[in-house]
Each structure stands twice: as structure tokens, then as C-alpha cells.
C-alpha positions as a Python dict, from the first residue, in 0.01 Angstrom:
ca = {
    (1, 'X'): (0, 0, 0),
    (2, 'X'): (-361, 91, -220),
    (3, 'X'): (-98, 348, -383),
    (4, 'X'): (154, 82, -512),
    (5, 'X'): (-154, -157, -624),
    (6, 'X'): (-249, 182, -802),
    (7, 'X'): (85, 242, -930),
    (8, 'X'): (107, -93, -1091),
    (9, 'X'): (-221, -123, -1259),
    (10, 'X'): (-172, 235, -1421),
    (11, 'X'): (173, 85, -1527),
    (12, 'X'): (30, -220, -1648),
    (13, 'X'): (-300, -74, -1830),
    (14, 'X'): (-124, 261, -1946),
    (15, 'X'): (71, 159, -2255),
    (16, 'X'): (-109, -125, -2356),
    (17, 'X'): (-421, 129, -2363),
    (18, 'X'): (-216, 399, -2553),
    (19, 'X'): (-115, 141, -2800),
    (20, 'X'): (-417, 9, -2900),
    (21, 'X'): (-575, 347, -2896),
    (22, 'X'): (-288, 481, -3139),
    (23, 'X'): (-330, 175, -3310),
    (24, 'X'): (-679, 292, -3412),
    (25, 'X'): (-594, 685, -3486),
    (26, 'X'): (-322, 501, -3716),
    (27, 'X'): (-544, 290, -3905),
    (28, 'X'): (-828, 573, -3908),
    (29, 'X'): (-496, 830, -4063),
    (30, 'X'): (-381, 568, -4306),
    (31, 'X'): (-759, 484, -4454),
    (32, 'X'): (-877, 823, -4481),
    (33, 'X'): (-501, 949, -4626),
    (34, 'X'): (-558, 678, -4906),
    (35, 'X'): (-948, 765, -4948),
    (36, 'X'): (-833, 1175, -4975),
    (37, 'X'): (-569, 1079, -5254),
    (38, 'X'): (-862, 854, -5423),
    (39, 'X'): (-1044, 1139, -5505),
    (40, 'X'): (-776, 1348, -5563),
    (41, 'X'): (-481, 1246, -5694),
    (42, 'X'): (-339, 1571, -5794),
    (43, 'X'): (-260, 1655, -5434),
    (44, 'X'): (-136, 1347, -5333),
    (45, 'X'): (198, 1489, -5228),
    (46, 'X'): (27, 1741, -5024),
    (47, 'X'): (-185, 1477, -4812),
    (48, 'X'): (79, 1238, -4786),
    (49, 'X'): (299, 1452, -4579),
    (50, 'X'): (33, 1582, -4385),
    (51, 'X'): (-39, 1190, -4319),
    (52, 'X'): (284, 1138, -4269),
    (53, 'X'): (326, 1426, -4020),
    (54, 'X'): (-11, 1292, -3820),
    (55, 'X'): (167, 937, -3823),
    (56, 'X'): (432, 1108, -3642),
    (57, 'X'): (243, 1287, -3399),
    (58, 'X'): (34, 997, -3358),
    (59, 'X'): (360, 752, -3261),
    (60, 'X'): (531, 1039, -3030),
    (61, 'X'): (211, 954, -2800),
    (62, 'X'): (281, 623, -2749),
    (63, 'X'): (625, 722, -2686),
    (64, 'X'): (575, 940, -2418),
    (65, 'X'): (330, 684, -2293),
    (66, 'X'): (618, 402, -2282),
    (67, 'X'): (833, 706, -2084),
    (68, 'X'): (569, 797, -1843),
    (69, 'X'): (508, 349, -1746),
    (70, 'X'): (915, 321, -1722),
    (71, 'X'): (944, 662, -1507),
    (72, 'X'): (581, 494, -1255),
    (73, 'X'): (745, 156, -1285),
    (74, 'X'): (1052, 269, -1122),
    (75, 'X'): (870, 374, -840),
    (76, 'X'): (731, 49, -787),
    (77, 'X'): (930, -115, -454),
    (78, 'X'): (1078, -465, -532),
    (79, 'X'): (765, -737, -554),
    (80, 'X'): (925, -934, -204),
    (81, 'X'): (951, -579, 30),
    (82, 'X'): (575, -500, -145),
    (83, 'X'): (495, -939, -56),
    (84, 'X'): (655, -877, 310),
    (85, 'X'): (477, -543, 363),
    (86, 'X'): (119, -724, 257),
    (87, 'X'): (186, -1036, 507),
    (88, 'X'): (335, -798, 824),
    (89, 'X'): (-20, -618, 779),
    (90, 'X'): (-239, -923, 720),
    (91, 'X'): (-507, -1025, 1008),
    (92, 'X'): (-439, -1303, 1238),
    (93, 'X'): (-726, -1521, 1279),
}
């Protein structure tokens, strides 16, 4: 049963986790993309798709995040069979 209680919170924590921490790399991508352009302008084509490319990368991690929680969360049982299984091993006082 510790392994479905494990399975959930890795479900639960995973792809919030991934998308605040892509969140960040995102922000960090976007400030220092606009910063690089600042100083020089002539290449601004050539960092903006390299940006743009890093945004991508960036997003197919959260992706495979949301994949990897919907593949766990499938192996989750139903929450009454996991309710029923917790009360059938319970102590009686």
C-alpha cells in the first residue's frame, strides 16, 4: 500500500514541480534572449531562434512530464478498492 501512497504523491508533486521549474528556465531564456539582442542588435535573428529553439526544448520537458503523471496515474487502483484495502488492514482496538 506505501507504493500506491508513493505513486500518488510522485503523480501529484511531479508536474506541478516540472512546471514551475520550466516556468523559471522560461523566464531566465526569455530575459537573457532580450538582454543578448540589447547589446547586439545586429544578431538578433540569430539569438531569437536559438531562444526560440531553447523555448522549445524547454516546453517538450514539461510535456513528457504531463506523459510520465498520466502513464503513474493510471496505475493508481480506484480511490474505494485503495479506501477498502486501508480499512481491511487497519488495527482493531
Amino acid at each position: 500500500m506505501t507504493y500506491f501512497a508513493a505513486l500518488a504523491i510522485a503523480v501529484g508533486f511531479g508536474v506541478p514541480l516540472a512546471v514551475l521549474t520550466a516556468g523559471l528556465a522560461q523566464a531566465r531564456t526569455a530575459a537573457a534572449g532580450l538582454e543578448s539582442i540589447a547589446r547586439q542588435p545586429e544578431a538578433a535573428g540569430e539569438i531569437r531562434i536559438a531562444m526560440i529553439l531553447g523555448l522549445a526544448f524547454i516546453e517538450s520537458l514539461v510535456i513528457y512530464a504531463l506523459v510520465m503523471a498520466i502513464l503513474l496515474w493510471i496505475k493508481l487502483p480506484p480511490s474505494a478498492d485503495a479506501i477498502i484495502k486501508l480499512l481491511e488492514n487497519a488495527p482493531v482496538h
